[in-house]
LOKE-590080 format. One line per 5 residues: number of its first residue (from 1); their letters; for each residue x, y, z of C-alpha. Coordinates in nm, 3 decimals, m for minus. Example, Ala and Ser with C-alpha at 12.3 -4.5 7.8 and 13.67 -1.06 7.14 Angstrom:
2
1	as	1.230 m0.450 0.780; 1.367 m0.106 0.714
This chain:
483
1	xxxxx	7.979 2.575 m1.848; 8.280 2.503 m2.053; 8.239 2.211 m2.331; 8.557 2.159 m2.528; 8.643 2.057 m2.883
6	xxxxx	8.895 2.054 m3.123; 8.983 2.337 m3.405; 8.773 2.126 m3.664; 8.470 2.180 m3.512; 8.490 2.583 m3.491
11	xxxxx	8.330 2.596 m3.811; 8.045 2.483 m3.626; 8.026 2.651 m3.354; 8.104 2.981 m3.553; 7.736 2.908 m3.659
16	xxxxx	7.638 3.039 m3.289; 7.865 3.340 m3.313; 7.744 3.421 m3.614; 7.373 3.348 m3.578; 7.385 3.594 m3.240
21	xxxxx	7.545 3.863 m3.394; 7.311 3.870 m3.703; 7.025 3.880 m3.428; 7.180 4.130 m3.189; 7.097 4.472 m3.117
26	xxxxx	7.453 4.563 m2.985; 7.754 4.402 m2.919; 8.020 4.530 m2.642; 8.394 4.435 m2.643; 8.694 4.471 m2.460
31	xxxxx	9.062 4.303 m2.536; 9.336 4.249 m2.279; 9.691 4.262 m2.439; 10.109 4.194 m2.430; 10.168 4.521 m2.356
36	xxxxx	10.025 4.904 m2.348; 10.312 5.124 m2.444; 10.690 5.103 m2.555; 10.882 5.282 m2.320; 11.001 5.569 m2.602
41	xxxxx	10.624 5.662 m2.585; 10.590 5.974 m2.423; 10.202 6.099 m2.362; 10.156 6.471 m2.348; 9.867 6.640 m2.200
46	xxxxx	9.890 6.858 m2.496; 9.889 6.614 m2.773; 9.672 6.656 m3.069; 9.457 6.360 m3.147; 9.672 6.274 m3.453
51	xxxxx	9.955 6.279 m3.230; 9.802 6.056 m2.968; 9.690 5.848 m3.228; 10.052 5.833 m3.384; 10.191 5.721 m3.079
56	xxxxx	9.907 5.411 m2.989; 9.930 5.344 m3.357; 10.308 5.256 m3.297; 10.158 5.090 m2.952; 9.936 4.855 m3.092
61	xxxxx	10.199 4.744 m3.398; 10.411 4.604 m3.101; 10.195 4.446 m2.870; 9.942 4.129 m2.912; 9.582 4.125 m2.831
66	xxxxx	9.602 3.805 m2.682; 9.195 3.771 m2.544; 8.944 3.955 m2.698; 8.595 3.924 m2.505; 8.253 3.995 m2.668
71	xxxxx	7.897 4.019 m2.532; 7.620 3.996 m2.760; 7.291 4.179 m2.604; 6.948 4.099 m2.770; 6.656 4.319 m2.663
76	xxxxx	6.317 4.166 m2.632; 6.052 4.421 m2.694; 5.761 4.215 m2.550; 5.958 4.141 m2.238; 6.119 4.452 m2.220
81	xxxxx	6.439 4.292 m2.104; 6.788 4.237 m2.279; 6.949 3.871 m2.322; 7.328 3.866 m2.308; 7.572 3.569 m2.430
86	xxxxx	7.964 3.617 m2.360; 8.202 3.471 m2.554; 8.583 3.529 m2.474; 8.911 3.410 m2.743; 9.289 3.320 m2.623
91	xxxxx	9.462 3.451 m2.945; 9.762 3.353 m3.097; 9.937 3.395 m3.429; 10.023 3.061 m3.430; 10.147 2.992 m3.820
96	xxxxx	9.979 2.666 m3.999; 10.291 2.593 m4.228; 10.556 2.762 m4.342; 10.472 2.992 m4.529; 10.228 3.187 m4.300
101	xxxxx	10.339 3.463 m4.129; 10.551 3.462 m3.818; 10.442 3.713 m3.635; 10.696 3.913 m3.347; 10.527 4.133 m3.075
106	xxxxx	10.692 4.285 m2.754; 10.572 4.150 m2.416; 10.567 4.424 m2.096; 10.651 4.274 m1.753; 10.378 4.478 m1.592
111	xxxxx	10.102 4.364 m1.854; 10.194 4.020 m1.779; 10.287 4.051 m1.396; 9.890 4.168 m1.405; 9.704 3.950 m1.620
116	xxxxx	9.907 3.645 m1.426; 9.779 3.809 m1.094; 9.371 3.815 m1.246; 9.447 3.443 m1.336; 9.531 3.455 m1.691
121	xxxxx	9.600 3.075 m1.838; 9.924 3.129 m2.071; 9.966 2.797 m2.072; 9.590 2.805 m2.288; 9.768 3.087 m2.493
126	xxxxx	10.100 2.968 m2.620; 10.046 2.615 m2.586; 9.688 2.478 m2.612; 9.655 2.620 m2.982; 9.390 2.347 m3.079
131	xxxxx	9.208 2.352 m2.801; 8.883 2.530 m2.813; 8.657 2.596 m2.577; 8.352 2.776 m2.717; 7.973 2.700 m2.587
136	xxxxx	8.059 2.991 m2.285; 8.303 3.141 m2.520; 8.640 3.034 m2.402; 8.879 2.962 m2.745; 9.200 2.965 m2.839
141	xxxxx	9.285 2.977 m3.248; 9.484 3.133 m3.477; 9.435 3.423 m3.723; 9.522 3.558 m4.046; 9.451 3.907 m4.181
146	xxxxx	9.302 3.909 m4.525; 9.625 3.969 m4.741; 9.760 3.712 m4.585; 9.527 3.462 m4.609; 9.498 3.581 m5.024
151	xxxxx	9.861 3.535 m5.060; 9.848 3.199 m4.880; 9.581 3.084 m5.090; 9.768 3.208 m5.405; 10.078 3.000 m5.240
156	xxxxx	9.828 2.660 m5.204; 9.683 2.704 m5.587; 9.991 2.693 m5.729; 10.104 2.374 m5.501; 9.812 2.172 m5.657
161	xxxxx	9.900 2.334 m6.034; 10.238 2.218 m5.987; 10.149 1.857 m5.787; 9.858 1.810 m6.099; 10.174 1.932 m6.362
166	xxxxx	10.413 1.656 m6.202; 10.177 1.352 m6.177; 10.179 1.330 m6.548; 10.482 1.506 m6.657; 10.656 1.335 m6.916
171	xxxxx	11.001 1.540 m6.920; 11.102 1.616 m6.611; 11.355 1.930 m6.542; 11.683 1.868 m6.549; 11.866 1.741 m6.292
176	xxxxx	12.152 1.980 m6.162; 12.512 1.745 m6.205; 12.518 1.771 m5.788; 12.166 1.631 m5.734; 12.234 1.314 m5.966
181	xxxxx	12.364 1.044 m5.685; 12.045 1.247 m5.430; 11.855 1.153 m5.755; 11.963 0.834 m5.797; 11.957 0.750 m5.397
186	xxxxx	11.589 0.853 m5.364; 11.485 0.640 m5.678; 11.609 0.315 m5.542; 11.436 0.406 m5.173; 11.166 0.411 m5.390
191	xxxxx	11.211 0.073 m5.587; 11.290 m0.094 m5.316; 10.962 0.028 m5.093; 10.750 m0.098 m5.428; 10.924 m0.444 m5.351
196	xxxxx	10.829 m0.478 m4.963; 10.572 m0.538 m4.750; 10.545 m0.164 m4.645; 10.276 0.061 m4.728; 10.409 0.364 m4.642
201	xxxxx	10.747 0.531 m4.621; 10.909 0.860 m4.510; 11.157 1.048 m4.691; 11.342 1.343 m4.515; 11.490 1.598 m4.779
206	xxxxx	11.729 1.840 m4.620; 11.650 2.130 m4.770; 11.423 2.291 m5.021; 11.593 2.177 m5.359; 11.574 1.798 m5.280
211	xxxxx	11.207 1.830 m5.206; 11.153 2.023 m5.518; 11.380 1.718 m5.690; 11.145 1.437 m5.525; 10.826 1.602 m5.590
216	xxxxx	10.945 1.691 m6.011; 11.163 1.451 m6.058; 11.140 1.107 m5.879; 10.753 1.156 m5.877; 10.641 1.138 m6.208
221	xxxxx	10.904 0.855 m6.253; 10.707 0.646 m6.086; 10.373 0.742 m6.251; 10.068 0.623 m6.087; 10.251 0.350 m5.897
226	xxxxx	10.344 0.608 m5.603; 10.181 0.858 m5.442; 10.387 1.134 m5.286; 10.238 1.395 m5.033; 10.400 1.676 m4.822
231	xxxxx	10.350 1.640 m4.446; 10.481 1.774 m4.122; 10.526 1.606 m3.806; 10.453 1.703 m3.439; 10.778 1.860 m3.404
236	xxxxx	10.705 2.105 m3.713; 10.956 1.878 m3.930; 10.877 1.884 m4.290; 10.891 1.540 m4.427; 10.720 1.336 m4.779
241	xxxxx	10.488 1.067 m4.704; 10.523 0.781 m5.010; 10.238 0.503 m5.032; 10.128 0.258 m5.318; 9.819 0.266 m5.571
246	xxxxx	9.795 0.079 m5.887; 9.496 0.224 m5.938; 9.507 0.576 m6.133; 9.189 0.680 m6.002; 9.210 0.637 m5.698
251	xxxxx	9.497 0.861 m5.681; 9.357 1.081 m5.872; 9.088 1.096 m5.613; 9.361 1.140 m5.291; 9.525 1.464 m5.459
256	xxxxx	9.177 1.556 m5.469; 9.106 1.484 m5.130; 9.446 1.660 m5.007; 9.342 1.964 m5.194; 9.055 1.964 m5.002
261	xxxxx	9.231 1.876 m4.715; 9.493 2.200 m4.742; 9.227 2.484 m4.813; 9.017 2.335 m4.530; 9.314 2.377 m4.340
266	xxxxx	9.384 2.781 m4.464; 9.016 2.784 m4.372; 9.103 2.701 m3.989; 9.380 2.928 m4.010; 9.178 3.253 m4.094
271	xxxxx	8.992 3.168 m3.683; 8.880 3.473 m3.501; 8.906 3.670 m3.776; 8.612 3.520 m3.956; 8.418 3.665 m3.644
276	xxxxx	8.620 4.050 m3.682; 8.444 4.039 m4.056; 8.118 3.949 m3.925; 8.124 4.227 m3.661; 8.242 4.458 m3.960
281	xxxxx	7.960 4.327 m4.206; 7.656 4.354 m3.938; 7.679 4.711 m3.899; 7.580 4.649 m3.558; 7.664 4.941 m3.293
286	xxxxx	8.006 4.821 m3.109; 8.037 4.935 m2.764; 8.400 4.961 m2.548; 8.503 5.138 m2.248; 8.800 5.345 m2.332
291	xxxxx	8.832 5.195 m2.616; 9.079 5.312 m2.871; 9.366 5.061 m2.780; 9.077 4.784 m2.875; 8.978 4.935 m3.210
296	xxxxx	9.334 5.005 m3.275; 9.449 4.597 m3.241; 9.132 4.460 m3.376; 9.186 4.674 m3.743; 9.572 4.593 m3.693
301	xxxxx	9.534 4.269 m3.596; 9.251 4.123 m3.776; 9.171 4.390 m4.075; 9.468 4.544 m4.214; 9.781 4.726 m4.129
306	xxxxx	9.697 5.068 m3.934; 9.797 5.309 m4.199; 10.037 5.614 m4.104; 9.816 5.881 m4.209; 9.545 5.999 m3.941
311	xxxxx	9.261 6.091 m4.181; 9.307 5.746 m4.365; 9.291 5.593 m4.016; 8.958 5.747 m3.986; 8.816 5.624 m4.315
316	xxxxx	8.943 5.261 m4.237; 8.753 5.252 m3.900; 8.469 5.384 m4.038; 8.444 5.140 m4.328; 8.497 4.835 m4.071
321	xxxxx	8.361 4.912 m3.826; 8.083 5.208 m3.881; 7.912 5.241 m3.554; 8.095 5.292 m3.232; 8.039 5.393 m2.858
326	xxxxx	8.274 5.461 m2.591; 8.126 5.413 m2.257; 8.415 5.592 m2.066; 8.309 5.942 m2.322; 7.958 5.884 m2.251
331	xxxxx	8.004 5.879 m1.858; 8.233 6.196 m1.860; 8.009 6.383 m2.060; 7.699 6.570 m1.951; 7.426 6.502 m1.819
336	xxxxx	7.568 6.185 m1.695; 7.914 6.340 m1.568; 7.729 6.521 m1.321; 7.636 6.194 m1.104; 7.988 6.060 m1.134
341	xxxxx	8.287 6.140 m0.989; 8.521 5.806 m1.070; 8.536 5.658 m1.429; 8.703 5.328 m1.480; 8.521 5.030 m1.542
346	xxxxx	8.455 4.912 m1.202; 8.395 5.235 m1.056; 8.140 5.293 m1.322; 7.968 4.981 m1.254; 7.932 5.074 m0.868
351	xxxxx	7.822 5.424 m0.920; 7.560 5.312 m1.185; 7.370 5.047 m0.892; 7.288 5.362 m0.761; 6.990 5.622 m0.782
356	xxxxx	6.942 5.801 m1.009; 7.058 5.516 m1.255; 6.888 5.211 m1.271; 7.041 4.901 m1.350; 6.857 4.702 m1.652
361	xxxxx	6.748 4.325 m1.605; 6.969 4.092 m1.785; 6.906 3.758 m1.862; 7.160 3.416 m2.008; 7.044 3.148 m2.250
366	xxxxx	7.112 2.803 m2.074; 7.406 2.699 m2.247; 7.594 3.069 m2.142; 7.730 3.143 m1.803; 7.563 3.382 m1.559
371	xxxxx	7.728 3.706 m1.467; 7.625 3.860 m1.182; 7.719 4.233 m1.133; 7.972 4.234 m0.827; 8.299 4.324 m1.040
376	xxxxx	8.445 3.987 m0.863; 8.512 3.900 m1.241; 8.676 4.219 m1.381; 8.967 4.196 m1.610; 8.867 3.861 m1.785
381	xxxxx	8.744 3.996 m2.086; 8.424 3.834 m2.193; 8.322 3.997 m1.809; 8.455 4.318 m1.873; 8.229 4.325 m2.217
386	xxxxx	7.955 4.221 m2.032; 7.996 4.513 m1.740; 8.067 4.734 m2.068; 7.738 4.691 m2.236; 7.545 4.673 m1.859
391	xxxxx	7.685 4.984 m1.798; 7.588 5.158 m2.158; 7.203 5.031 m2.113; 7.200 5.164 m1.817; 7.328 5.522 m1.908
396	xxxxx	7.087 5.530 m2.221; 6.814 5.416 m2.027; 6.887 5.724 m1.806; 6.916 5.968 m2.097; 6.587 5.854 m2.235
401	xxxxx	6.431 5.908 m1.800; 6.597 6.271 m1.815; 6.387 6.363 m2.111; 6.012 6.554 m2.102; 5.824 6.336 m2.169
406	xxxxx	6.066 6.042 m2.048; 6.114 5.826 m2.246; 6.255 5.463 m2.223; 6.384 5.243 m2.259; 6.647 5.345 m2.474
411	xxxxx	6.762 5.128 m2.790; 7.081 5.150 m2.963; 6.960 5.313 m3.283; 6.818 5.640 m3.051; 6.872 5.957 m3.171
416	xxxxx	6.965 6.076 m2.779; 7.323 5.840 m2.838; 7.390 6.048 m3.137; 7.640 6.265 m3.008; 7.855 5.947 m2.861
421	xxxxx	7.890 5.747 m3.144; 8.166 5.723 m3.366; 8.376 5.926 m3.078; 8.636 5.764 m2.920; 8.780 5.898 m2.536
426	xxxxx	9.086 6.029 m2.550; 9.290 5.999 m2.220; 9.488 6.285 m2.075; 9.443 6.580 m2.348; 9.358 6.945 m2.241
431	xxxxx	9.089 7.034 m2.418; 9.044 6.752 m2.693; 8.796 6.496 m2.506; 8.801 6.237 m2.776; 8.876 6.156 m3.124
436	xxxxx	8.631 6.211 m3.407; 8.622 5.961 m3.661; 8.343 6.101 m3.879; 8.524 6.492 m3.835; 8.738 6.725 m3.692
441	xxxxx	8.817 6.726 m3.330; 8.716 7.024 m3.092; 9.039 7.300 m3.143; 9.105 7.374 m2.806; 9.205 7.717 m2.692
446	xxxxx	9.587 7.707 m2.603; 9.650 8.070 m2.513; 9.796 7.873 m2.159; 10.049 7.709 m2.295; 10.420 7.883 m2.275
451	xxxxx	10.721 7.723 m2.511; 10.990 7.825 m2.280; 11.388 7.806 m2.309; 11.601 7.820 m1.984; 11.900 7.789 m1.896
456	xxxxx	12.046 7.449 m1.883; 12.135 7.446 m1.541; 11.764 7.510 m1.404; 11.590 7.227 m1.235; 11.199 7.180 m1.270
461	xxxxx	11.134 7.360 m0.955; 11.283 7.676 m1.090; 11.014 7.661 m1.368; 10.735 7.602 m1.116; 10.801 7.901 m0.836
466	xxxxx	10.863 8.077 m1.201; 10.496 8.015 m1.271; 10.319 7.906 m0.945; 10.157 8.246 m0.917; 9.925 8.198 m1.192
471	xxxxx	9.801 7.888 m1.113; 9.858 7.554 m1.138; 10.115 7.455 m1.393; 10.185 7.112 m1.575; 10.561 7.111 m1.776
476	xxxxx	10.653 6.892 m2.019; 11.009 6.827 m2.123; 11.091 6.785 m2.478; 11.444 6.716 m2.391; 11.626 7.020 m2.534
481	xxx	11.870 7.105 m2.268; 12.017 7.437 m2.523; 11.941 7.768 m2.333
């Protein structure tokens, strides 16, 4: 069920958002993006987590999250069963005005070349801005991080200081010698529009000075007469908007109302992030499958610049966002590993339908769309957060059946999820399973590992029947070809 409306109204429908994620016991996410990795990142099996996390950090300053789906689960104790609602966001830094930011972000063929194939709308993306979609979840608005919506806001107070200064300035600035036949030109536009029929006019300054020069100077020349307001048209063409009153409070009352008008505006602008800070101010356990990439663009995206150092890193996450579970760690760890031998999403979700797991029962509100749990719907992301959080209630429900006495079923404050949260799974590192954002990570033994020079003409198979007699070997080139 899809029921559109306009950016206006997601004020109101935030109220559902907001309402279901005060109310929640858990919420699962998952984001699909631009792009995973420049091609200058090089992943090591024998990174340290600071280096891994240097290298996404780099990763996720490129790229755009461009959907970000969330599933809200509610468990009912009388029922004993969990209520889900999906919601899933096109976004787009699309600036409001000028003076928000213009935001740049690389695209990867493959990352698009897939999302096209899973049916991704980028015409709902780049192009249907203020359309919103929101009752099953489906949006697409803007967003501001919180600096930049301060700075903006700074930027509109001092508009309205200055518009309020000009309305009833009695000395004007000077006039610079070149501006004086502009000066002159706009003044008669403006006598001549208080002599017709017209009740409105456009004027089209060319650059910033001559709007200054209307606004400060030809403005308050006309006093009360004429009211003169900043617009911009459908082609993103700034332009000033002139009309009549001869009554002084009633314009008083317009640069009122256009006050109003501009902050409600900023208001619009801040979009999906509104619903990042209420995430970050419920405390609420946030669950993702592999995660990191998603935590990494969220705080990026919608918090605050990732900082470069790692520890900082750790303190930011853990300030936003203070309670985190990665369902990909909590598969490959014991005693769940043991019953699994494939870990993405959708393998997880097939290997969990079976015994020993059992699957939890699920149920939608109305107004939400029904999942069902064939994977048909895997890689749209409010789906994917769904299958995320099915798959974590169904893993805790088996830790809590594993224990003497069992116990069951397992909510997301249990002290048996202890050792998952706040761990993130780290992808391709010997030794270092996942990063620990309230502590060190594991120090893996690396009395394997050789630093070796050759000489430069060697080829990689030299190196391997060099070491194939020990075992299995994995080489990694760091490009320094001196013998």
């Amino acid at each position: 069920m899809h029921v559109c409306v306009c950016v206006s109204d997601f004020k109101e429908k935030l109220e559902i958002v907001s309402k279901a994620i005060s109310e929640c016991s858990f919420l699962a996410i998952d984001g699909e993006f631009t792009g995973l990795d420049k091609p200058n990142t090089q992943i090591h099996d024998f990174d340290t987590a600071e280096e891994r996390y240097q290298k996404h950090r780099e990763d996720a300053m490129e790229f755009l999250l461009m959907q970000l789906g969330i599933c809200i689960f509610h468990f009912d104790e009388e029922q004993g069963k969990y209520t889900a609602r999906t919601f899933y966001f096109y976004i787009f830094p699309r600036p409001h005005n000028k003076q928000a930011p213009n935001a740049r972000f690389l695209c990867q063929s493959s990352s698009i070349d897939f999302m096209a194939a899973q049916g991704f709308d980028f015409n709902k993306l780049f192009k249907d801005g203020i359309t919103v979609s929101l009752v099953s979840g489906e949006t697409c608005i803007p967003y501001l991080l919180p600096s930049d919506e301060q700075k903006l806001r700074e930027s509109l107070q001092q508009k309205h200081q200055l518009s309020d200064a000009s309305s009833n300035q009695r000395n004007p600035p000077k006039i610079p010698v070149e501006y004086h036949k502009f000066f002159k030109d706009v003044c008669k536009k403006v006598e001549e529009f208080e002599m017709s029929d017209l009740e409105v006019m456009s004027l089209f300054p060319h650059n910033r000075n001559e709007r200054q020069l209307i606004l400060r100077n030809v403005k308050p020349r006309f006093a009360t007469r004429i009211q003169m307001e900043l617009k911009t048209d459908d082609k993103k063409v700034e332009f000033i908007a002139v009309s009549k009153t001869t009554d002084p409070e009633d314009a008083k009352r317009k640069l009122e109302e256009k006050k109003a008008e501009d902050f409600e505006q900023l208001d619009d602008a801040v979009g999906i992030s509104k619903v990042i800070r209420m995430i970050c101010q419920s405390g609420k356990l946030v669950v993702g499958h592999n995660m990191l990439l998603d935590v990494l663009h969220i705080l990026h995206q919608f918090i605050s610049p990732l900082p470069e150092d790692y520890e900082e890193f750790k303190g930011m996450t853990k300030r936003h966002l203070p309670r985190l579970l990665d369902t990909k760690l909590m598969a490959k760890m014991p005693p769940i590993k043991g019953h699994l031998q494939l870990f993405s999403l959708d393998d997880l979700l097939k290997s969990l339908q079976s015994k020993p797991f059992v699957m939890p029962d699920v149920v939608f509100p109305e107004d939400f769309p029904s999942y069902d749990n064939s994977g048909e719907q895997l890689h749209q992301s409010g789906y994917d957060a769904y299958i995320t959080g099915l798959c974590f209630i169904t893993m805790a429900n088996y830790l809590g059946s594993a224990q003497k006495p069992p116990q069951g079923p397992v909510t997301p404050d249990s002290p048996l999820l202890q050792d998952y949260v706040n761990r993130l799974f780290l992808m391709r590192i010997y030794g270092i399973p996942y990063m620990d954002l309230t502590g060190p990570e594991p120090v893996p033994s690396r009395d394997h590992v050789f630093h070796i020079r050759f000489p430069s003409e060697w080829k990689t198979l030299d190196i391997i029947r060099l070491f194939s007699p020990f075992g299995r070997e994995n080489i990694i080139n760091n490009n320094n070809k001196s013998g």
